[in-house]
C-alpha angles and dihedrals in degrees: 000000000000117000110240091232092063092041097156117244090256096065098054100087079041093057095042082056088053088043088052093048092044086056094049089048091049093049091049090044085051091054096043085051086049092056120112125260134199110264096239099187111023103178137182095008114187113192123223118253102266091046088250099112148048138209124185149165115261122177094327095319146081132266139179127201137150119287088242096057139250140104114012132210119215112230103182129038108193136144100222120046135298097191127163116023132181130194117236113237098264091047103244108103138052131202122199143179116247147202101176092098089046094257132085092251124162112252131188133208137173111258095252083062095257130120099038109190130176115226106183126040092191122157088209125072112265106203130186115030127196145170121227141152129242143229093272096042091256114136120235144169118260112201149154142222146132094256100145099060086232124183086227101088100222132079128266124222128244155167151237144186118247087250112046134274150112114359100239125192110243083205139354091246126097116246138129134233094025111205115189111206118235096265088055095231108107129053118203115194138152123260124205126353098120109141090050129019119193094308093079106073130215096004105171111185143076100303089053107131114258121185113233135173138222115213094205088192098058096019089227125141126218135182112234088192129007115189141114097257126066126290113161151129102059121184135171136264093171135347093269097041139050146182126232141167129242149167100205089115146042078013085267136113101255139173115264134182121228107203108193105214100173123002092200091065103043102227128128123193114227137225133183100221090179137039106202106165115213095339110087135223101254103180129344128167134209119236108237091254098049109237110105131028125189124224147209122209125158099318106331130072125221140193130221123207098226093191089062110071087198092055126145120209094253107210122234130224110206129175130182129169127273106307086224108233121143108258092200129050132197104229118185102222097190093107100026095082116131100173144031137177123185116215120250093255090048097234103104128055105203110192149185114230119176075326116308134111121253139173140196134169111246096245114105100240106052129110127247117241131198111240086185108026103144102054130082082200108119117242133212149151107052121198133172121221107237097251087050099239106122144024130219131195138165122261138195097189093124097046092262124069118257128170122243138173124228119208131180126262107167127036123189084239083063091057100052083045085059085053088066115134105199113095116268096249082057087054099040108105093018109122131254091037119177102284114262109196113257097223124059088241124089109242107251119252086023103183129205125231125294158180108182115095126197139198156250171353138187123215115228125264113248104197124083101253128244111261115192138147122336115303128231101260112279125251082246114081096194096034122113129277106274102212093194138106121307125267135150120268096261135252115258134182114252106250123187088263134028116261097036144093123207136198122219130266100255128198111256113250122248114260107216121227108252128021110231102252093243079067100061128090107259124243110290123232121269097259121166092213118138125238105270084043097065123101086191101069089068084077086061098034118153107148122036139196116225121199142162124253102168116023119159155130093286145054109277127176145130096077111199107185107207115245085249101060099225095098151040125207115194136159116260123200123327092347113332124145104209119180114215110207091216088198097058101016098233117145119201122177106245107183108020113209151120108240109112087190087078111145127183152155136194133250117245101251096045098244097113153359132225108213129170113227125176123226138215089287089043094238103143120215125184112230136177129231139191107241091221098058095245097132135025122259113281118208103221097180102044100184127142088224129064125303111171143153112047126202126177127214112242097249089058089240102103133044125189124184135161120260137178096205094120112046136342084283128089115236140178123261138168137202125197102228084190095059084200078089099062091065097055120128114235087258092051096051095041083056091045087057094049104046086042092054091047089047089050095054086058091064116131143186108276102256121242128269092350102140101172083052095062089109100043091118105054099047090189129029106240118212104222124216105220111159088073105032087113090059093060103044120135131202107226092185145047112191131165077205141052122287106186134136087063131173137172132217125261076252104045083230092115139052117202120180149126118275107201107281095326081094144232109338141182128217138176119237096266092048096254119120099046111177133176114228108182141310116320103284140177100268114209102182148292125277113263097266088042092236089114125053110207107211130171118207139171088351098311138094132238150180130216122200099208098195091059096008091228115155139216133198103222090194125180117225117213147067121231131212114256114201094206090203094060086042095055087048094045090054090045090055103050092037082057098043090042089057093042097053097040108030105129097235100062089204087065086232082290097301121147083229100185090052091051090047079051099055095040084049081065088062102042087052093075088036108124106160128057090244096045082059093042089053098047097041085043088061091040083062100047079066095087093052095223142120130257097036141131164063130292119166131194120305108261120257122255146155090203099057119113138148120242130236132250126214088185095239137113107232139174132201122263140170122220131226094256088046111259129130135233146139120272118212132241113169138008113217102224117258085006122136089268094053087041110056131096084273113029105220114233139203110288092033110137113207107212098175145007112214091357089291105131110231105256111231099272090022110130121213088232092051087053092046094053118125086007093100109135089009127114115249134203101229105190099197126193101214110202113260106025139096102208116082113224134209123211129181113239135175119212123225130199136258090263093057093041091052085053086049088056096050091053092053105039078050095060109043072056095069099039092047085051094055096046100049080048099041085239096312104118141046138234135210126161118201105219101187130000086235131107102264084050094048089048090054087044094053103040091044097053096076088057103041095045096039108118093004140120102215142353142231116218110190116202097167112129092025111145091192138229133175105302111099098103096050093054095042082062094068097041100028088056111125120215110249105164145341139233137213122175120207123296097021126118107285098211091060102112128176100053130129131174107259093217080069093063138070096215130011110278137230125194104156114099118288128203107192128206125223143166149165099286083056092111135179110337102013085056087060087051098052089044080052091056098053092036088065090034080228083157154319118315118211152189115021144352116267125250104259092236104135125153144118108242146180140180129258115197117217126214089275098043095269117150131216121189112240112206104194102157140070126210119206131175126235081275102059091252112153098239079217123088077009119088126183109273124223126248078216127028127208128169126209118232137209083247112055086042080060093039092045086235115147103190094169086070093038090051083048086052098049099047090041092057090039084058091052094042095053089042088061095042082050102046 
């Protein structure tokens, strides 16, 4: 071929042709690219003010079209997300809600799609927009968000100026998607709802939606509905009628009309305007003259003649060219490993990377190669055969995950044997020829060279997660709500595309010229084993063969090849181990169950496992099993608490595992399965411990096809005594923290695991020799003769040498190439499969899941943004109508995100008589920022300025506190009264610890409200969170807010739960069994019992407890508790009926799913979800008494609590 640069004269007219041709292809593919498609997934349309045009959400960004379809014109071009819009009354503007500054903040642009401005600079998510008009005609911006960090779990609605400016509340009351009618006068907004939203269909409960309305001239509040299903998002045709959704009947979220006859007796008459079957409304939006809305459902939008009572919704086409986004990314994989397995003969490092398979030889110097290149299945589970021939992982290609094994089929030695010279009749019979298969059929999958590697997975949680206090909003807009503690949206780096982190493009690294010889592989051995026979050639792979070894119709993964080779065990299903007999391909379940938590290993010699399983009080226990079935089963730890984690000695005598029996803390422990070992001397068993770890070091790979060496490994068979291996259990450790990702030694000699955060650590048997070896880390296994420890950690993988402790980074080198569009499929799919196979109610409440899965594929598949695929995966999952569901993928990825800070103050905007403007203060948050500087701030301050810099005219002081979180401000304050400006030093803090601030302080006015309604008789706690920071301040508060009283209110309300019920029902469910009283003390002082007796502080004095409908998950179980043993009176509302165990699955890009896998019933046999405790007393809180800071539902405790005691005196 001849170089370009020496492209001979005479090409040169050739090459301007090809240049001319080259343009004319570009400019039709240009126009190709140019032509209109159909809009595939229009969502969140608003309507101009006179019903002749649309706007609407389209692949992340705004379009406009006409309100009769056709060709659309994009308005905005932006990586991260433009959501909700609304059009300002004279039709010239749009608002939107936007993602593109990390944040949800309101935008608004020009309606040709020219002067973009942002209005808000928020850190919270601000939800809902919408253009009105005022008392007065002046337009002006609705919305909605959780700004204040308030203990109440619900929005609050505000409002803002067309410009810019201070976020002012329309009214005092909580509520969400504020719509102010065209006087001006009313406001209609939505009240509860906050743990689901409409994608969660036919909730029926409390915290059901109900429309209401605020009359601003009589400050007077009315509902609109009141009922247990959902009714929201109203919004005005006139100023005597409105629209809303509901779901009240079809079973279906339709369009109704609110006609307002008579104001003075609060009564509205309805009508059903559509009639969607199954599909719900989703948005819709009211022209400003009332005479058309537009309207989403599934993937179309419609409008409805509003001025036709007979009307039918009429669907749109629209088309619009190609919304431009890549549907491809570059993604670096070198730190996104989540798995590794070294091969029996140590030479070769397999890995998971974002899902996908890799392999590279140990030495330093060799390149990475992709076992699984061309597949956007994840892949898990690897798993190397014991000879180290083959390699088997888990893969989700066909929708459902099935185990296959990948060989090698081309080496590089293979290729320079292809460069040969000599003539083939010369290279015939010469050995090592290029593998030829052995069979006449083409391996399946078979994959072609290559270089590129990929990424991921993440294992599922197994622990029921905190749930707290409300959270910051997530990064997330269409996630779930998140009930647990605050924290700000984190920081993420800004990707090419939302939703994804990327690493950096990095330089390749140098590769040296020669490799020292101690780094070479040695001379191998003379064998006379063909190609495909040769577990070698993996340290020289290029070219693999793929093929399926376990492929049903179930779920099967986890594949565990016996030492043997002659067998796979594997999970199957919920919690299934199935055996595989490798030789005959036959499969039997050995052990039948649903835990999906089922660990194992197999014993050395391939006659049993040892596996932990929970049972149906989750107490996990380790047994042992006969892999052919012969016996039953025999449980060898036999504890009502956790073992887990099992881990044989090479020689099958000893088996060591991690429990929790004596304390909250995992621990090692070990258990001699041949109790000879048991009478040992200290000498003999000293001596045990040496010969085992030198003949461990003599391990080798099983051989190949060596049949009468199948036992090479187990010299002896060892009868096992099993019936009384709980009775000879011994603990190894004794740590206040978690030791878990343990392994032992071939020789049982060495105990590697993690210790809490102190880090990975290495023991001998007896406990001496502790060293640390690194950070905590994911431990995958030892080498074959236990001298190496594989770890992953923080993305990458390593080797420890335990003798020396010396460590190697075993890193991979390549990106790979991420069709956006697979990916999204893939995750739809597991996310599906993971539900269907988990979901705590095995019927699927009578859903044809895998039908419904079909039609919302059908969604996903013109998904192109990560929040179109949360939304639409979020509804998938409201089909199902339950709790604790849903999807959140990653933050979004922004420069220009940054938290705000918080001076702890309530403030409104002033101008001062020279002009200037500030914020006045109105109130100080105790032990706040503002109550804490050198000069505490106090109500009446005016701040004039923040590091000297005066406030512009539509300047926020939030706007001017962004990014300053954590860092020391110059606050100038104008005191009344005085003529002299101060400064003061202050230091911002963020949302989460202002949310902590409010809490203190909304504590306690509590207490002290409590004292003053009892004259001092009663106590009052209130539980934040049913998680362990909350049950120690439950616990250590109790002695001080019960000393000296009769009685005590404990307030669960706006608890999102957690874990902790039991543990506080030990201290309030405690019957008196006795008293004490020590010498000298009064001996009429009854009641009394020494604290060092008791595992929680105990109260046995009546209890009234406090509920409501933001009581959510395991606070619910604790006030169903209460009422179940009758320990008191329960008050205030009814809780939410959200009641399931839960745990998190991680998708490949770090997305997560709730997984709810367990149900909670009570003695009865009544479902805890979609039934809430219900109070003794019930007491509703009002709009008024939220704008009046009235809590009847203490004050009505308190009052039931003092008439008891009362009776109790008059009858005692």
């Amino acid at each position: 071929m001849t170089p370009l640069s020496a492209a001979p004269p005479n090409t040169t007219r050739r090459r301007a042709a090809l240049s001319l041709a080259g343009l004319l292809l570009a400019s039709l593919h240009g126009t190709a690219a140019a032509e209109p498609e159909r809009v595939g997934l229009p969502r969140f349309p608003s309507v101009s003010p006179d019903g002749s045009e649309i706007v609407f959400s389209w692949g992340g960004d705004l379009w406009r079209a006409s309100s009769e379809g056709g060709q659309a014109t994009r308005l905005t071009r932006h990586r991260l997300d433009d959501l909700h819009s609304s059009w300002s009354p004279d039709g010239e503007w749009i608002t939107f809600a936007s993602m593109r500054d990390g944040y949800m903040n309101l935008w608004r642009i020009h309606r040709d799609g020219s002067r973009l401005t942002q209005l808000t600079h928020s850190d919270q998510h601000l939800r809902h927009p919408a253009y009105a008009t005022d008392e007065d005609g002046e337009p002006i911006i609705t919305f909605s968000a959780q700004l204040e960090a308030d203990v109440y779990r619900s929005e609050r609605p505000y409002w803002i100026a067309p410009e810019g400016g201070e976020l002012l509340r329309l009214h005092d009351a909580f509520g969400s998607s504020p719509q102010l009618s065209p006087d001006g006068r009313h406001v209609a907004f939505t009240r509860d709802g906050y743990y689901h939203g409409w994608n969660r269909r036919h909730y029926h409960g409390p915290d059901a939606m109900n429309v209401w309305l605020y009359d601003r001239d009589e400050e007077r509040f009315m509902a609109l509905t009141e009922r247990d299903g959902d009714d929201g998002d109203a919004q005005w045709i006139d100023d005597d009628s409105l629209l809303f959704m509901s779901d009240r009947e079809l079973d279906t979220v339709n369009l109704y009309r609110a006609d307002l006859d008579d104001r003075d007796t609060d009564e509205a008459a309805f009508a059903r305007l559509t009639s969607f079957d199954r599909r719900d409304l989703q948005h819709y939006d009211v022209s400003q003259d009332g005479s058309t809305a537009v309207l989403h459902v599934w993937d179309t939008l419609y409008t409805l003649d509003l001025d036709d009572p007979s009307a039918e919704p009429q669907p749109l086409t629209l088309q619009a060219a190609d919304d431009g986004r890549d549907d491809m990314e570059l993604r670096q994989i070198d730190r996104d490993v989540s798995e590794a397995a070294l091969s029996p003969d140590g030479k070769t490092m397999a890995y998971i990377a974002y899902g996908r398979v890799y392999v590279r030889h140990t030495d330093e110097h060799s390149p990475t190669r992709a076992v699984t290149p061309t597949t956007h299945a994840r892949h898990r589970d690897l798993a190397w055969s014991p000879d180290g021939l083959y390699l088997y992982f888990t893969n989700d290609e066909d929708n459902s995950e099935s185990i296959y094994a990948a060989s090698v089929t081309l080496t590089r030695d293979d290729i320079r044997r292809t460069h040969d010279r000599r003539p083939r009749e010369e290279r015939r019979s010469e050995p090592g020829e290029p593998f030829e298969p052995a069979n006449d059929e083409a391996p399946a999958m078979q994959q072609e060279p290559a270089t590129a590697p990929e990424p991921g997975s993440d294992p599922e949680t197994l622990d029921e997660p905190d749930l707290g206090i409300p959270q910051a909003d997530p990064d997330d807009p269409f996630a779930p709500v998140d009930p647990g503690m605050p924290a700000d949206p984190q920081a993420q780096p800004g990707p090419d595309d939302p939703g994804v982190i990327v690493e950096p493009m990095q330089e390749p690294v140098a590769e040296p010229e020669s490799i020292p010889e101690a780094q070479l592989d040695p001379e191998p051995p003379e064998q006379d084993l063909p190609a495909d026979r040769d577990p070698a050639r993996w340290h020289e792979a290029v070219q693999f063969a793929i093929e399926p070894v376990v492929q049903s119709e179930h779920n099967d993964r986890n594949a565990s090849p016996s030492p043997d080779g002659e067998s796979l065990v594997f999970r199957r299903g919920r919690g299934d181990l199935a055996i595989l007999d490798l030789g005959s391909g036959e499969t039997r379940t050995l052990v039948e169950g649903w835990d999906s938590t089922l660990r194992w290993r197999w014993s050395p010699d391939s006659r049993y496992i040892a596996y932990a399983q929970n049972d149906l009080d989750f107490s996990a226990n380790i047994f042992i099993v006969p892999t052919d079935g012969s016996r039953d089963p025999v449980n060898i730890t036999r504890h009502p608490r956790n073992d887990i984690n099992p881990r044989w000695s090479a020689d099958g005598r000893k088996l060591t595992f991690i429990s929790n029996r004596s304390g909250d803390s995992y621990d090692l422990y070990r258990v001699y399965l041949d109790s000879e070992l048991d009478t040992y001397t200290p000498r003999e068993i000293s001596t045990y411990y040496r010969d085992a770890r030198v003949a461990a070091s003599e391990r080798r790979p099983l051989p190949v096809d060596a049949e009468d060496e199948v036992g090479s490994r187990s010299e002896t068979e060892v009868e096992l005594d099993l019936e009384n291996a709980w009775r000879r259990l011994e603990r190894v450790t004794a740590s206040p923290s978690h030791e878990f990702a343990n392994e032992m030694t071939p020789g049982g000699d060495r105990y590697v695991f993690n210790a809490g955060d102190e880090g990975l650590f290495v023991m001998d048997w007896d406990g001496s020799d502790r060293q640390r070896l690194g950070p905590s880390a994911n431990v995958q296994h030892l080498s074959t003769t236990g001298e190496h420890v594989v770890y992953v950690n923080e993305g990458r993988v390593g080797m420890i040498n335990l003798a020396n402790g010396n460590q190697r980074q075993l890193d991979i080198a390549g990106r790979i190439r991420v069709d956006l569009h697979q990916q999204s499929l893939q995750k739809f799919h597991e996310a599906a499969r993971m539900i269907g196979e988990s979901f705590y109610r095995p019927d699927m409440k009578g859903l044809d899941w895998p039908a419904v899965v079909e039609e919302y594929e059908t969604l996903i598949q013109r998904a192109r943004t990560s929040s179109e695929f949360s939304d639409i995966a979020n509804r998938l999952m409201g089909e199902l109508a339950a709790s604790h569901m849903g999807v959140s993928n990653p933050g979004p990825g922004s420069a220009l995100r940054e938290p705000a800070g918080r001076l702890g103050i309530q403030h409104e905007r002033v101008v001062l008589g020279d002009g200037r403007h500030g914020y006045r203060v109105t109130e100080v948050i105790p032990d706040g920022p503002a109550a804490r500087g050198p000069m505490p701030l106090e109500p009446g301050d005016v701040i004039t300025e923040i590091d000297l810099q005066p406030f512009e005219e539509r300047e926020t002081l939030m706007y001017r506190l962004r990014g300053r979180v954590d860092q020391e401000v110059i606050v100038s304050v104008v005191r009344p009264g005085q003529r002299q400006a101060y400064r003061t030093l202050l230091t911002p803090v963020n949302y989460a610890e202002l949310s902590r601030l409010r809490y203190d302080a909304f504590l306690e006015r509590h207490r002290q409200h409590v004292e003053e309604l009892s004259d001092g008789r009663l106590g009052y706690l209130h539980i934040q969170a049913m998680n362990q920071t909350s049950l120690e301040g439950f616990q250590g508060d109790l002695y001080a807010a019960t000393e000296g009283k009769e009685g005590l209110i404990i307030d669960v309300r706006n608890n999102g739960g957690g874990h902790t019920t039991d543990r506080i029902l030990t201290s309030i469910m405690a019957g008196e069994h006795a008293y004490t009283i020590p010498s000298g003390a009064d001996s009429s002082a009854a009641g009394h019992y020494p604290q060092d007796r008791l595992d929680a502080p105990r109260y046995i004095l009546p209890i009234n407890m406090l509920a409501n409908e933001k009581s959510f998950s395991n606070a619910e179980i604790l006030a169903h508790a209460f009422s179940t043993f009758e320990r008191g009176t329960l008050v205030g509302q009814q809780t939410y009926g959200g009641v399931i165990s839960t745990n998190s699955h991680t998708l490949i890009d770090g997305a997560t799913v709730r997984r709810p896998f367990r149900g909670w019933y009570l003695p009865d046999g009544t479902d805890m979800e979609h039934n809430g405790a219900m109070p003794d007393l019930v007491v509703e809180q009002t709009p008024e008494d939220e704008v009046a800071g009235r809590d009847r539902q203490l004050e009505r405790a308190v009052e039931d609590m003092l008439e008891q005691l009362d009776e109790q005196a008059r009858a005692g």
